[in-house]
N, CA, C and O atoms as a GROMACS GRO file, in nm:
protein
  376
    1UNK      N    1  -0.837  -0.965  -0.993
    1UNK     CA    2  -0.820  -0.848  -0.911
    1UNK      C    3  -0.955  -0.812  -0.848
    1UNK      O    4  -1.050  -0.799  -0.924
    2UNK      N    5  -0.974  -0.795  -0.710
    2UNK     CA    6  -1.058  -0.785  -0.692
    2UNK      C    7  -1.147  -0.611  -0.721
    2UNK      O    8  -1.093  -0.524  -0.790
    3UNK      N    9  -1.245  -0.597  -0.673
    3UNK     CA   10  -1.317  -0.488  -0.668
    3UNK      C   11  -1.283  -0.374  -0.554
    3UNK      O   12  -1.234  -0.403  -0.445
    4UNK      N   13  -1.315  -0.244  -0.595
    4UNK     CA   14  -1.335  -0.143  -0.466
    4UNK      C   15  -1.422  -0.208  -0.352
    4UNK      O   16  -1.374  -0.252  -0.248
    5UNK      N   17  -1.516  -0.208  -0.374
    5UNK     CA   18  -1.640  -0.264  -0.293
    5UNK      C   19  -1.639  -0.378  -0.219
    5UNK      O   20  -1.698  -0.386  -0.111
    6UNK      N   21  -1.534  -0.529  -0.304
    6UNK     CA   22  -1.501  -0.606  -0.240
    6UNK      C   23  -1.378  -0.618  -0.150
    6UNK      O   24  -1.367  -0.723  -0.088
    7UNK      N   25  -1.259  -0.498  -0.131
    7UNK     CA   26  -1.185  -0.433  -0.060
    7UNK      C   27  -1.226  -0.404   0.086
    7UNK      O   28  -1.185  -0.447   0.193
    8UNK      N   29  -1.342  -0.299   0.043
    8UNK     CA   30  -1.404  -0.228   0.103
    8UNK      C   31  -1.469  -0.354   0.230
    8UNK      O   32  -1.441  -0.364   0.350
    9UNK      N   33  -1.555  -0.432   0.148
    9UNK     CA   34  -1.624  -0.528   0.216
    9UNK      C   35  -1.511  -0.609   0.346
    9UNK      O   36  -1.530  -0.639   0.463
   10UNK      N   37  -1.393  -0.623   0.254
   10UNK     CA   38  -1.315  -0.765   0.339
   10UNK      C   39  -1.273  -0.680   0.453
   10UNK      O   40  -1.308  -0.706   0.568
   11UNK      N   41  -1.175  -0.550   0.413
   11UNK     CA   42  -1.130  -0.450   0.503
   11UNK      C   43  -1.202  -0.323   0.598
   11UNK      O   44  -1.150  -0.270   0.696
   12UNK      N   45  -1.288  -0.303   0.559
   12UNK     CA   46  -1.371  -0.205   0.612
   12UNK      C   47  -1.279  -0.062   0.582
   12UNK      O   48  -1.277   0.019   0.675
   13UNK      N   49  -1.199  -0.027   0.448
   13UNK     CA   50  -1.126   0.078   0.449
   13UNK      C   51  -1.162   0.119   0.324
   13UNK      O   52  -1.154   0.033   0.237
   14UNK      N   53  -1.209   0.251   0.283
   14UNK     CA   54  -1.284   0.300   0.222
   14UNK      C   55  -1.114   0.368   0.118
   14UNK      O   56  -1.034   0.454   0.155
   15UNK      N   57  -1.113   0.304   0.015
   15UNK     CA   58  -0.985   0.356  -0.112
   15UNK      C   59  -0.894   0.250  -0.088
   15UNK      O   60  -0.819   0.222   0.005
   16UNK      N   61  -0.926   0.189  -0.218
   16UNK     CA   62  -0.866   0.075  -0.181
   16UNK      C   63  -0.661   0.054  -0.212
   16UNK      O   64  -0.651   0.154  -0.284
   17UNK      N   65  -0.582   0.024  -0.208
   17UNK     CA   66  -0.435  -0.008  -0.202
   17UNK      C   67  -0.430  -0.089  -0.332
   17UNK      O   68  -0.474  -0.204  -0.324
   18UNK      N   69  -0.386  -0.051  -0.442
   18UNK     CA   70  -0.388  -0.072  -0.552
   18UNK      C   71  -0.208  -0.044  -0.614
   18UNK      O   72  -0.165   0.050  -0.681
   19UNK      N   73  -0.153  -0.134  -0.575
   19UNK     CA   74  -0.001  -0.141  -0.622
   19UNK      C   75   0.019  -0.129  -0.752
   19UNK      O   76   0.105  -0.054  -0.799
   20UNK      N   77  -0.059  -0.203  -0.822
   20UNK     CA   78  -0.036  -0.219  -0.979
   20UNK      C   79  -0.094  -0.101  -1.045
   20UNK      O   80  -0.109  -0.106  -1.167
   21UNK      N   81  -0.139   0.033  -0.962
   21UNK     CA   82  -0.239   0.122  -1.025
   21UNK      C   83  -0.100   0.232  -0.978
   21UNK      O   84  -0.112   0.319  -1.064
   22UNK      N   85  -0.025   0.259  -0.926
   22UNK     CA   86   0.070   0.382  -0.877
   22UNK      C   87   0.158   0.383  -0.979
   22UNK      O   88   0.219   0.283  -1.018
   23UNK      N   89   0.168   0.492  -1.023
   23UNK     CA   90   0.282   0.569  -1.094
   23UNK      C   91   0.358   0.606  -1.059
   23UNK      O   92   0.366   0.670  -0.955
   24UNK      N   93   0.465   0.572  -1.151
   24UNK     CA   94   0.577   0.625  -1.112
   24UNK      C   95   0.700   0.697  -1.192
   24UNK      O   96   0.749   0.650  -1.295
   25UNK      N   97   0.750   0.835  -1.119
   25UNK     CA   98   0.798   0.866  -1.206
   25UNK      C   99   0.957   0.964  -1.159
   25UNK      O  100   0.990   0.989  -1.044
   26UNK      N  101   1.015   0.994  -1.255
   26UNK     CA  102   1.167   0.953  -1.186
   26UNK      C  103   1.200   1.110  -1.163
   26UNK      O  104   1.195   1.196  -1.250
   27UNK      N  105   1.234   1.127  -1.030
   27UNK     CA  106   1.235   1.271  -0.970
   27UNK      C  107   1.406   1.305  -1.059
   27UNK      O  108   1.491   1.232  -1.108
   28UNK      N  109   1.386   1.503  -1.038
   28UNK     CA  110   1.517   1.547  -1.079
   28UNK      C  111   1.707   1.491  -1.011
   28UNK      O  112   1.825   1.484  -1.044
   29UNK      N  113   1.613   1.467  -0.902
   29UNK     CA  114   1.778   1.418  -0.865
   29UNK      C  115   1.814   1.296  -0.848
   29UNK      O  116   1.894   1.254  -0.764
   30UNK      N  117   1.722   1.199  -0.975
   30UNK     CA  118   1.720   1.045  -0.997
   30UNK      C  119   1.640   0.944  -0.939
   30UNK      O  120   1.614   0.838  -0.996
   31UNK      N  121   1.601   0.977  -0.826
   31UNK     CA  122   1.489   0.877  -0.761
   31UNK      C  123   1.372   0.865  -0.800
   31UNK      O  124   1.347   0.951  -0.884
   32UNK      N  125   1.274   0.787  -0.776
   32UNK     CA  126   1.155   0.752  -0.798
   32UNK      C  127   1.036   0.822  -0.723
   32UNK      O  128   1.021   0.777  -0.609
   33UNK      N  129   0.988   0.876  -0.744
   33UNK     CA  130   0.826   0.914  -0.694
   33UNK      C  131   0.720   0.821  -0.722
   33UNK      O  132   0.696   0.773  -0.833
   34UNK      N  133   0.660   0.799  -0.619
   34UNK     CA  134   0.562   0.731  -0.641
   34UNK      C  135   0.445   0.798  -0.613
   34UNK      O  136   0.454   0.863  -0.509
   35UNK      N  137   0.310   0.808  -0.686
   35UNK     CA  138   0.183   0.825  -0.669
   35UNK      C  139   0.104   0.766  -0.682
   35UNK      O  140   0.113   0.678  -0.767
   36UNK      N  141  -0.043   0.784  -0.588
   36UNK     CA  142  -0.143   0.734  -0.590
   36UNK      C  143  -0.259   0.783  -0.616
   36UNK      O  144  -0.265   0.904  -0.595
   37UNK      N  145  -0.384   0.721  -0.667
   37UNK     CA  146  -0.483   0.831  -0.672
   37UNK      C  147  -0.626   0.879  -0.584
   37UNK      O  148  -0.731   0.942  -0.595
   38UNK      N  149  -0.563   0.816  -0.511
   38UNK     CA  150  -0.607   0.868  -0.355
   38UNK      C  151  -0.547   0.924  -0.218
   38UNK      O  152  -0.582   0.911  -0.101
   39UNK      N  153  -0.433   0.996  -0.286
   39UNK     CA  154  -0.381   1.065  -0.205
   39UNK      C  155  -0.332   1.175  -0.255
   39UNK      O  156  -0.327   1.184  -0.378
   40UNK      N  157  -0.286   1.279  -0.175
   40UNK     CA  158  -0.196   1.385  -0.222
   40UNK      C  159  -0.079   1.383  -0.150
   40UNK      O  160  -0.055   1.338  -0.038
   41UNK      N  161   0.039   1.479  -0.292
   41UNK     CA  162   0.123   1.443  -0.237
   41UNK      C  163   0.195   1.590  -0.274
   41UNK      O  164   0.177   1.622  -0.391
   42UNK      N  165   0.283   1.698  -0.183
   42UNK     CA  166   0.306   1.797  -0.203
   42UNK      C  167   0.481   1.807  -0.114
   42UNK      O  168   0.531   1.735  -0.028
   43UNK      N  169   0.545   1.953  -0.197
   43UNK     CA  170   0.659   1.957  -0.154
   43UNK      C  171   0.652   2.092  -0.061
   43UNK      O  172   0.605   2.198  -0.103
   44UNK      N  173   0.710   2.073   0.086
   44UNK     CA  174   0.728   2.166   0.147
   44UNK      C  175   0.860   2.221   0.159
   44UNK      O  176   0.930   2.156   0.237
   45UNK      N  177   0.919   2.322   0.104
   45UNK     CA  178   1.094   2.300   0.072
   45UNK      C  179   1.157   2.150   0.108
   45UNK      O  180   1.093   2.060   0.053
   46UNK      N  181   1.209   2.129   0.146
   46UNK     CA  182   1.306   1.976   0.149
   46UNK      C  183   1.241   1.851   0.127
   46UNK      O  184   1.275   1.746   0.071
   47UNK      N  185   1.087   1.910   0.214
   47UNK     CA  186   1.014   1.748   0.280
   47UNK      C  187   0.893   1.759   0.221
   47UNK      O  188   0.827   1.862   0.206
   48UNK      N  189   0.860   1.609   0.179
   48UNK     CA  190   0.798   1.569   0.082
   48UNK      C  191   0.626   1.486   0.181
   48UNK      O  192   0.627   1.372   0.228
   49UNK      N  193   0.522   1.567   0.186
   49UNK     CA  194   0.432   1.562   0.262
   49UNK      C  195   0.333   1.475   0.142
   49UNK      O  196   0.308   1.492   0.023
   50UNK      N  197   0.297   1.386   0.234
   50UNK     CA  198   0.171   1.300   0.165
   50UNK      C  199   0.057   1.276   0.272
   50UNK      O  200   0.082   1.265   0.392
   51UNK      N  201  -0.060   1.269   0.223
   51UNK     CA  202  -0.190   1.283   0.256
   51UNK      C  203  -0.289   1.221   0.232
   51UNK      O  204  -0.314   1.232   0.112
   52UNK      N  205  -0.396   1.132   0.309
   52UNK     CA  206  -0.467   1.012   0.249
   52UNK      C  207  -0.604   1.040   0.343
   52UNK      O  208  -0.577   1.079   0.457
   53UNK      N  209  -0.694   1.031   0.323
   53UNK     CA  210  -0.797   1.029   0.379
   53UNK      C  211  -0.845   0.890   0.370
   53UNK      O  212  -0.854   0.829   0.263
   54UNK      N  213  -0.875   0.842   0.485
   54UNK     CA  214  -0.898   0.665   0.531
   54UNK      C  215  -1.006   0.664   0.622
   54UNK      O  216  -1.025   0.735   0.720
   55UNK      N  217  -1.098   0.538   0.555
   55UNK     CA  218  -1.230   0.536   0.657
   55UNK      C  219  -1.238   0.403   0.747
   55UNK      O  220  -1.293   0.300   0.708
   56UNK      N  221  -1.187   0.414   0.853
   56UNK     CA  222  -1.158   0.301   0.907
   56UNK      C  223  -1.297   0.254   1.045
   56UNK      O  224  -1.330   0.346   1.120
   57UNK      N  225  -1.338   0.172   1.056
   57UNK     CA  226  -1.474   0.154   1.152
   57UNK      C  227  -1.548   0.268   1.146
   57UNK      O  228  -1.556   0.325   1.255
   58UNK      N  229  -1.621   0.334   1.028
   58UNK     CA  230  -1.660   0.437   1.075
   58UNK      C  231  -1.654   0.593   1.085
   58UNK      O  232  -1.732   0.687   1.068
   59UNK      N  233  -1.513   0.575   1.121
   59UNK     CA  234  -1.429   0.696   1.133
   59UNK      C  235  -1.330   0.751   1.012
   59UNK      O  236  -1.249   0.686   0.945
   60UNK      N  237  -1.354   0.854   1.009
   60UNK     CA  238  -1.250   0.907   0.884
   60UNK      C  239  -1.132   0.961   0.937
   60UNK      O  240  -1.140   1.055   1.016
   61UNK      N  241  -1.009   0.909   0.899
   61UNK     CA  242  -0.866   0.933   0.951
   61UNK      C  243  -0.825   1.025   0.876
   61UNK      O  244  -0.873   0.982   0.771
   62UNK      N  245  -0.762   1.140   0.842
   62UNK     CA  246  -0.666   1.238   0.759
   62UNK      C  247  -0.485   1.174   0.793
   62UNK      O  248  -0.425   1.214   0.893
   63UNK      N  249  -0.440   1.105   0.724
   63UNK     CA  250  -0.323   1.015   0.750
   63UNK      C  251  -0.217   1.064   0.651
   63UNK      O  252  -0.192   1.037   0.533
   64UNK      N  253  -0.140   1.184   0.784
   64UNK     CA  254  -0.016   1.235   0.730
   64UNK      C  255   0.133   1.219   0.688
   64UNK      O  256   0.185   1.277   0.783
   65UNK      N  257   0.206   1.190   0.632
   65UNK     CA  258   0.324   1.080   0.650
   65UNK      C  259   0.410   1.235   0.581
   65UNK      O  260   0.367   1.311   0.494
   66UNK      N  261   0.544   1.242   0.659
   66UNK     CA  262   0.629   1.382   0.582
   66UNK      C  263   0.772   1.308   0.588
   66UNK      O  264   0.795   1.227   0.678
   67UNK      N  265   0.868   1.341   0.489
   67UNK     CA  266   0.984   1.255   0.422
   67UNK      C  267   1.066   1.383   0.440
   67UNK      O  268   1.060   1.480   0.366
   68UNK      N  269   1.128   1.373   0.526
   68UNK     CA  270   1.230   1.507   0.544
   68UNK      C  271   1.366   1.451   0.418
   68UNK      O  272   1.428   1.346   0.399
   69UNK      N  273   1.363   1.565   0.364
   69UNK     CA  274   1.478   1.557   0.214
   69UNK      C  275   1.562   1.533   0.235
   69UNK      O  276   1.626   1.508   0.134
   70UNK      N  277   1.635   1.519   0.355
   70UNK     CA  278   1.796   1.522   0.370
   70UNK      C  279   1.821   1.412   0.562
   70UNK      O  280   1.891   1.433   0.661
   71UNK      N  281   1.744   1.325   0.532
   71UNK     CA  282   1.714   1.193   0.592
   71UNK      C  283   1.806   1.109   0.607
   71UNK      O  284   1.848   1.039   0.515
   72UNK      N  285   1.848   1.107   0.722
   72UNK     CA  286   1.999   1.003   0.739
   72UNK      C  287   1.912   0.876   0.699
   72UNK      O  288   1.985   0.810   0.624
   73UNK      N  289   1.778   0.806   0.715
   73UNK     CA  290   1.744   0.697   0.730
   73UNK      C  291   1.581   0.658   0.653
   73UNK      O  292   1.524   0.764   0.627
   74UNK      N  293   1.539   0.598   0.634
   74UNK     CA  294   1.352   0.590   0.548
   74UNK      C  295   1.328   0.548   0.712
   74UNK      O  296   1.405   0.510   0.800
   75UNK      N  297   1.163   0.576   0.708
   75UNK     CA  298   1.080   0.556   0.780
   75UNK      C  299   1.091   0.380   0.822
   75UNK      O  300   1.092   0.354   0.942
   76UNK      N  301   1.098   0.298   0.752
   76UNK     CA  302   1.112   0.182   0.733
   76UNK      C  303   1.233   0.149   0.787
   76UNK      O  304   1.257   0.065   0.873
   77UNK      N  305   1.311   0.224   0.728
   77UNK     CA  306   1.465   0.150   0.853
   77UNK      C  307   1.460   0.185   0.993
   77UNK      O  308   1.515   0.103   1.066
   78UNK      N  309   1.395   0.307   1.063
   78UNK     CA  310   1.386   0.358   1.207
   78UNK      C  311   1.250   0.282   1.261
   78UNK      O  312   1.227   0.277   1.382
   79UNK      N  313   1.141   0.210   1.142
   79UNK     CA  314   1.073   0.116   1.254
   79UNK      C  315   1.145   0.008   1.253
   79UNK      O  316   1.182  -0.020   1.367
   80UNK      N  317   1.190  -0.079   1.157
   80UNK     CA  318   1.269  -0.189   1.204
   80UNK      C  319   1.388  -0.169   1.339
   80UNK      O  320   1.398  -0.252   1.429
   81UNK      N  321   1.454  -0.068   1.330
   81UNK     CA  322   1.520  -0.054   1.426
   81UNK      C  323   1.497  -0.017   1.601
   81UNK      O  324   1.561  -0.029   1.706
   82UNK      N  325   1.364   0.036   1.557
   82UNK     CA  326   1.290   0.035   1.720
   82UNK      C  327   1.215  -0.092   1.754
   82UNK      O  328   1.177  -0.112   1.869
   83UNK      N  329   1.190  -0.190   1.646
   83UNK     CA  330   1.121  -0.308   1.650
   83UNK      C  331   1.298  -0.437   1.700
   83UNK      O  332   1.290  -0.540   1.766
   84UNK      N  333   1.397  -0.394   1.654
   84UNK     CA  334   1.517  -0.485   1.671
   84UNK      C  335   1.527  -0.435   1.799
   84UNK      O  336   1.527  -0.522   1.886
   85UNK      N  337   1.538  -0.285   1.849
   85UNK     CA  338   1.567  -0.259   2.015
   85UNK      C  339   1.478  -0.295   2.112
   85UNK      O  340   1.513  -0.316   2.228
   86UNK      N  341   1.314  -0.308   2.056
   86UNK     CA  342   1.251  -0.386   2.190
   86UNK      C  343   1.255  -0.530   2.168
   86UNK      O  344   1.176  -0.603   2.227
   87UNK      N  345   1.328  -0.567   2.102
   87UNK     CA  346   1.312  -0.717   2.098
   87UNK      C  347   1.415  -0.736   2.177
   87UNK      O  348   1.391  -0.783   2.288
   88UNK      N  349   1.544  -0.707   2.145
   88UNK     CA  350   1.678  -0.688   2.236
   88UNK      C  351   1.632  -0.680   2.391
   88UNK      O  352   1.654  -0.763   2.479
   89UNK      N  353   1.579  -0.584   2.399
   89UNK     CA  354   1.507  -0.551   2.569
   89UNK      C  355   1.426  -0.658   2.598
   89UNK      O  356   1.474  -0.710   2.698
   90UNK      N  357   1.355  -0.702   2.571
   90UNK     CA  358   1.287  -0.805   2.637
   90UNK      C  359   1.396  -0.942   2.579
   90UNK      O  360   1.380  -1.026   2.667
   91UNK      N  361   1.442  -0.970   2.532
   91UNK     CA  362   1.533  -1.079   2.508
   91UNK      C  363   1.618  -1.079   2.671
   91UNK      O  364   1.607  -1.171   2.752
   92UNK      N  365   1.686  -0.980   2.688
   92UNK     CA  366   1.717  -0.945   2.767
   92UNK      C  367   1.708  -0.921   2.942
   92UNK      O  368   1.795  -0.898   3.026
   93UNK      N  369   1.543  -0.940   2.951
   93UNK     CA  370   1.431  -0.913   3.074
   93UNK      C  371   1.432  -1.048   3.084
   93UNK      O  372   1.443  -1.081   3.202
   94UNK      N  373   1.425  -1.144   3.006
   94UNK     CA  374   1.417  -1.258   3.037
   94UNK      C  375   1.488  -1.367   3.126
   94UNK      O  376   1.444  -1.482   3.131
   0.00000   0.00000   0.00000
């Protein structure tokens, strides 16, 4: 496993992504929470706001991500699905 520092070095991103380091633990209405320990993570009635501070070239990013509670869809299914509709479109242009 490598190091912070050697993270740091390959990526230039200051906290490193540590999968095997997140906890997890099983919310009241059965699902999973996941945490990290470089981020925060807080409930705003429904929606579930997380927070990461990232140092990318230089620059420090504040990188907000919010999980509305009652979500026809994950974040992950609406990019695949805008990633399947421009592919369609230019399939299409062609």
């Amino acid at each position: 496993m490598k190091q912070d520092w050697e993270i740091y070095r390959d990526t230039g991103i200051l906290g490193a992504y540590r999968p095997e380091q997140v906890i997890l633990r099983r919310s009241e209405d059965g699902g999973v929470e996941t945490l990290f320990r470089d981020s925060a993570a807080k409930w705003e009635g429904d929606d579930l706001t997380r927070q990461r501070a990232m140092l990318v070239g230089g620059k420090c990013f504040l990188v907000t991500s919010v999980f509305p509670g009652g979500a026809s869809a994950t974040p992950t299914d609406k990019l695949l699905q805008l990633i399947d509709t421009k592919l369609e479109r230019e399939h299409l242009e062609q």
